[in-house]
C-alpha positions in Angstrom: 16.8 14.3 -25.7 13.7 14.8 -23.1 12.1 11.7 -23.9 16.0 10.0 -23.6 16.2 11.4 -20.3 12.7 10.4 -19.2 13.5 6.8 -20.4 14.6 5.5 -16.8 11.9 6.6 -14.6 9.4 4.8 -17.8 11.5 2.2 -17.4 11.2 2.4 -13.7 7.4 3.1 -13.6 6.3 -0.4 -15.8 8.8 -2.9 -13.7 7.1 -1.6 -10.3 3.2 -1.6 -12.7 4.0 -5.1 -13.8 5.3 -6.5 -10.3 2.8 -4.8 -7.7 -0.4 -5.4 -10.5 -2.2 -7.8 -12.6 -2.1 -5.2 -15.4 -0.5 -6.7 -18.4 2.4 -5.0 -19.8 5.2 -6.3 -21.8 8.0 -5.3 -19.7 11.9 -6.2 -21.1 14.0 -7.0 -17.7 17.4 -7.2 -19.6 20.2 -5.4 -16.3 21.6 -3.5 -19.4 18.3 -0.9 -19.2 18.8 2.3 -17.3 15.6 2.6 -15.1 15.2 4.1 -11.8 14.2 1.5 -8.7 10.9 0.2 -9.5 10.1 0.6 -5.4 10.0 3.7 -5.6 7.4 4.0 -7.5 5.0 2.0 -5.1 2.9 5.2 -4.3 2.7 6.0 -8.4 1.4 2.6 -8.6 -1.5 3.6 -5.9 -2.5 6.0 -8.3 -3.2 3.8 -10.8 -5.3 0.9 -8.5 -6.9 3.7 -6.9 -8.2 5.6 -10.3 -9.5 2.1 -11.9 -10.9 0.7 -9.0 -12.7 4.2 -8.1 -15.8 3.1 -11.6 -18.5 2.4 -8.7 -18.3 6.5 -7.4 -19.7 7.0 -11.4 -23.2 5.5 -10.4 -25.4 6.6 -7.9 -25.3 3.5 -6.3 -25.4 2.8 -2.5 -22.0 3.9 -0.2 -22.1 0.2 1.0 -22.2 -1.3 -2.5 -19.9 1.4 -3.8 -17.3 0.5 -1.2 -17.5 -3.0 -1.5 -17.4 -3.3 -5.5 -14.0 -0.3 -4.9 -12.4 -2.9 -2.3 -13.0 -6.1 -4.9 -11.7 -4.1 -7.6 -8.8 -2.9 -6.1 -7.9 -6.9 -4.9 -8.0 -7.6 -8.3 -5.8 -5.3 -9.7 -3.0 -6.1 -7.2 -4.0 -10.1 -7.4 -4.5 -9.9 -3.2 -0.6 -9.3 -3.1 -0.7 -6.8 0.2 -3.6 -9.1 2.0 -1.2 -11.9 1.0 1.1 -10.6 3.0 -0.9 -9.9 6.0 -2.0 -12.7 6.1 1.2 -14.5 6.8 2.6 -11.7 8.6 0.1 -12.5 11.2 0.2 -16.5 11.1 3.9 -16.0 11.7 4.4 -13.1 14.0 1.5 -14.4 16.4 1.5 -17.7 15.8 5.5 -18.1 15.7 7.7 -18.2 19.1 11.1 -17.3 17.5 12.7 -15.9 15.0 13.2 -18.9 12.8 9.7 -20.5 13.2 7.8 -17.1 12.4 9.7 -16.7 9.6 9.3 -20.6 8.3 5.5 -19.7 9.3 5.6 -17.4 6.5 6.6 -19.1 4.0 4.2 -22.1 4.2 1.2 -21.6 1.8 -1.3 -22.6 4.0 -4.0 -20.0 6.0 -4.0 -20.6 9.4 -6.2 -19.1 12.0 -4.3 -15.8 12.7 -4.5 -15.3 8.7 -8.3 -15.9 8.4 -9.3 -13.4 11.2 -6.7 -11.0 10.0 -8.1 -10.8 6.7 -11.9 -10.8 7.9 -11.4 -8.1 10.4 -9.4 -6.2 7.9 -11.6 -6.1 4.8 -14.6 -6.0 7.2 -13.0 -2.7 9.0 -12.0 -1.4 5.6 -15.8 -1.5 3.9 -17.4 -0.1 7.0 -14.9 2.6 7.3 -15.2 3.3 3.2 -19.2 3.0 3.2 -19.3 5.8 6.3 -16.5 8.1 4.2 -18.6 7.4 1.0 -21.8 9.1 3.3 -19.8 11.8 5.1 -18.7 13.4 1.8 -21.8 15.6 0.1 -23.2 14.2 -3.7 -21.8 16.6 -6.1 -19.2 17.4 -8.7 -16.9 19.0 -5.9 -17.9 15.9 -3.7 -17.1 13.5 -6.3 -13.3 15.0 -6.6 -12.9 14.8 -2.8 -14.2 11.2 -2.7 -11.7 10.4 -5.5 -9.0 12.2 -4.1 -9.6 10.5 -0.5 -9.2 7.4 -2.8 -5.9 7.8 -3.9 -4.5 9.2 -1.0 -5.3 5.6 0.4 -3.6 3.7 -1.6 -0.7 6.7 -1.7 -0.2 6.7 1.6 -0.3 3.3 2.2 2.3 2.2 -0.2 5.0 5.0 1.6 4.8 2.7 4.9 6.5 -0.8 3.6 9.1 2.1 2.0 10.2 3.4 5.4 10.2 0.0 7.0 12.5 -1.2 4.0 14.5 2.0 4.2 15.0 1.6 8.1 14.9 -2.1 8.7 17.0 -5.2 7.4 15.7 -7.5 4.9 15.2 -11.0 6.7 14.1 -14.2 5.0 14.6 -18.1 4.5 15.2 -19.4 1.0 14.6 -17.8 -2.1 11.9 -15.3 -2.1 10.1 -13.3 -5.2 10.3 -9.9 -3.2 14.1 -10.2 -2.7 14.6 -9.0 -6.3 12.8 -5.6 -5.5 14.6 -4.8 -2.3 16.2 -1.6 -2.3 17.0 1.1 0.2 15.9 4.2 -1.6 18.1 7.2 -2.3 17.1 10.8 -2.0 16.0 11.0 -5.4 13.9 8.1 -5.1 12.2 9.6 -1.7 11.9 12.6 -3.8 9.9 10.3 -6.7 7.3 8.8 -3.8 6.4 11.5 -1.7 5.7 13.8 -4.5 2.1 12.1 -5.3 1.6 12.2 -1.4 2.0 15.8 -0.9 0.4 16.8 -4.3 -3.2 14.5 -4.1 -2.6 14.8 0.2 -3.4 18.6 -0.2 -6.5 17.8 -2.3 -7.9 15.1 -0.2 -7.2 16.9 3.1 -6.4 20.9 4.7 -2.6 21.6 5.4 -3.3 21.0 9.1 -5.0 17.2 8.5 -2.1 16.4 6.2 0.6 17.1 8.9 -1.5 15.3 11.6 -1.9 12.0 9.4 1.4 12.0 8.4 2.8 12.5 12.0 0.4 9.8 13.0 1.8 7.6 10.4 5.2 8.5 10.9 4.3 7.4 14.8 2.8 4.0 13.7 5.3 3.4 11.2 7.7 3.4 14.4 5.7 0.8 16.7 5.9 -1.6 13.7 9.4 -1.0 13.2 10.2 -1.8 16.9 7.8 -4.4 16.5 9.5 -6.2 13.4 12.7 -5.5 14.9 11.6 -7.8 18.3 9.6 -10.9 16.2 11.9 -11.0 13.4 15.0 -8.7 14.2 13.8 -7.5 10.5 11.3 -7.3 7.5 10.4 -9.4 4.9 7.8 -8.8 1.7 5.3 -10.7 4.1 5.4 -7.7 7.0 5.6 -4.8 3.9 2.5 -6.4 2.6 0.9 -6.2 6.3 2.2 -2.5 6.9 0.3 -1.7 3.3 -2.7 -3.0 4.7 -2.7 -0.9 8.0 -1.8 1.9 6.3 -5.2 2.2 4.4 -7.2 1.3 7.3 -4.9 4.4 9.6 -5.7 7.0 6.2 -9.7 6.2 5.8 -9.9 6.5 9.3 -8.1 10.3 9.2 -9.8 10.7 6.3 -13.2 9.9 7.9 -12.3 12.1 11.2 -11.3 14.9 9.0 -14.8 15.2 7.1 -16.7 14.9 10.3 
């Protein structure tokens, strides 16, 4: 009966594993099985990248090579899907000078100029700030659970800010798109199912007082990119979630990196 009622939220868990990963996982998408929206399950899925992509803090490697070979890792297991979307969020929100165009921006395949020093700037900031984190936190047992908590708080965190801008924003796109199919506006069940690993590993990575600052501090950028969005686009698309994911781990190593100072 327990493993019955379990069933959907499985169910749930491997759509969003085999959509937002390269894992392999033979996945049946037939409508006629329960599961629970597979977005909501974008911070669960954080855990995973974060715990596989976390090998290099097993070898007492240099924090600069440990970051670097964490930030590959992690690319690999999501295939470059958020940096994707940065990407052409930036070709098309700079580059674009209405609606229409930014949007038609977007969808072209090609990098442009915005996209190449979004990405550079982006992984660059990313390894410097992981390498520093990597040297702040002491070499021991305890130090190795609050580097690998940090981790996954990341990629956590992260994931919950495409969720508020899809929960508070409209859906805005040309043509078909592949993220259309996991658009949802998420119920209070579904909030319940994502913030749970946040406030769980957010209390392990951080003190009660650091948790509520980054999360106001998220909460506060999460609403410059919604008026933001709302002004380019009048919207979001997978593009700008993608984008959001992206600042979002940048904003958490750098609390994370304030807080162990």
């Amino acid at each position: 009966m327990k493993i019955t009622m379990l069933n959907p939220y499985w169910q749930g868990f491997k759509r969003s594993l085999v959509t937002y990963t390269r894992i392999p996982l033979k996945v049946d998408w037939s409508n006629d099985i329960k599961h629970i929206s597979p977005v909501c399950f974008l911070p669960w899925i954080g855990i995973v990248v974060a715990l596989i992509s976390a090998w290099p803090l097993w070898f007492d490697w240099s924090s600069s090579l440990q970051a670097i070979l964490m930030l590959l890792t992690a690319v690999l297991l999501t295939g470059g899907f958020h940096e994707d979307g940065l990407m052409d969020a930036c070709d098309g929100l700079i580059g674009g000078w209405d609606k229409e165009k930014r949007l038609t921006i977007m969808k072209d395949s090609r990098i442009g100029s915005y996209a190449a020093l979004s990405i550079w700037f982006s992984l660059t900031i990313k390894w410097l700030l992981l390498s520093e984190l990597l040297d702040v936190i002491p070499k021991s047992f305890l130090g190795f659970i609050y580097t690998l908590s940090a981790w996954c708080i990341v990629h956590v965190l992260a994931r919950i800010m495409p969720l508020m801008l899809m929960s508070t924003l409209d859906y805005v796109t040309q043509g078909k798109s592949k993220a259309s199919g996991m658009i949802a506006k998420l119920s209070p069940i579904h909030w319940t199912i994502a913030l749970v690993p946040c406030l769980v590993i957010g209390l392990l990575a951080f003190n009660v007082v650091a948790l509520l600052t980054t999360l106001l501090i998220t909460v506060g950028v999460i609403v410059f990119l919604r008026m933001y969005l709302q002004k380019k686009i009048e919207g979001f698309n997978g593009d700008t979630l993608g984008a959001s994911e992206q600042i979002g781990e940048i904003l958490v190593i750098i609390c994370l990196l304030v807080s162990y100072s």
